[in-house]
C-alpha positions in Angstrom: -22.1 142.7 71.5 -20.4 145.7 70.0 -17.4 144.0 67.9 -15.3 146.7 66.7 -11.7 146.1 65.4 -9.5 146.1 67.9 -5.5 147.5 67.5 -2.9 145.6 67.6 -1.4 146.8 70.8 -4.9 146.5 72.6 -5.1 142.9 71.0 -1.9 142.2 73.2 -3.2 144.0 76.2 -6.4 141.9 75.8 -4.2 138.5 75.7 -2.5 139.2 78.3 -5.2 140.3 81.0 -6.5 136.5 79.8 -3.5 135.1 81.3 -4.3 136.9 84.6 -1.7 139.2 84.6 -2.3 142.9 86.4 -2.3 146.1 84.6 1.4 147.0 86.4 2.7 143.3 85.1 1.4 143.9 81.5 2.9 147.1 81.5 6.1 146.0 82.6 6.3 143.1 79.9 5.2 145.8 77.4 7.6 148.9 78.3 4.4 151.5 79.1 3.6 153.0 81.8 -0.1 151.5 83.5 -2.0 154.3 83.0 -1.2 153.8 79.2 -2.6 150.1 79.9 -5.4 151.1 81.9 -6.5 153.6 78.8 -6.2 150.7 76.5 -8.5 148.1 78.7 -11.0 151.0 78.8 -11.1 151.3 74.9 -10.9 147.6 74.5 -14.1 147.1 77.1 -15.7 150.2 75.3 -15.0 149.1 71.6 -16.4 145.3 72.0 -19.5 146.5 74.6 -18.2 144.6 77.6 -17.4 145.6 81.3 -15.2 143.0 83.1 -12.3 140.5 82.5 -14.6 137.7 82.2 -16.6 139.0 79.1 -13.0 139.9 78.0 -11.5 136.2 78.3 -15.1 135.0 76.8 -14.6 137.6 73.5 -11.5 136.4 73.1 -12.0 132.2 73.7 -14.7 132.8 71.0 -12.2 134.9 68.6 -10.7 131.2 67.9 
């Protein structure tokens, strides 16, 4: 698994899609627009080699 350094803002994107919450709820929380989340969840899945929100909430449970 690709691990590249992720950004602090997709760090938060990537916390929050582990609590569940939608792309339109993050970007509410986060004053964006969801496109703008939707472009970071794409970079986050692209920088760390993954495809889903399960390998997501597994990189990140392992990130502890």
């Amino acid at each position: 698994m690709k691990q590249e350094k992720l950004t602090e803002r997709e760090l938060q994107i990537a916390k929050e899609c582990c609590k569940g919450k939608s792309s339109r709820s993050i970007a509410d929380v986060l004053g964006i627009s969801k496109r703008t989340v939707d472009s970071h969840k794409s970079n986050i899945y692209h920088k760390l080699g993954i495809s889903n929100n399960i390998e997501l909430i597994h990189f990140m449970y392992n990130l502890k």
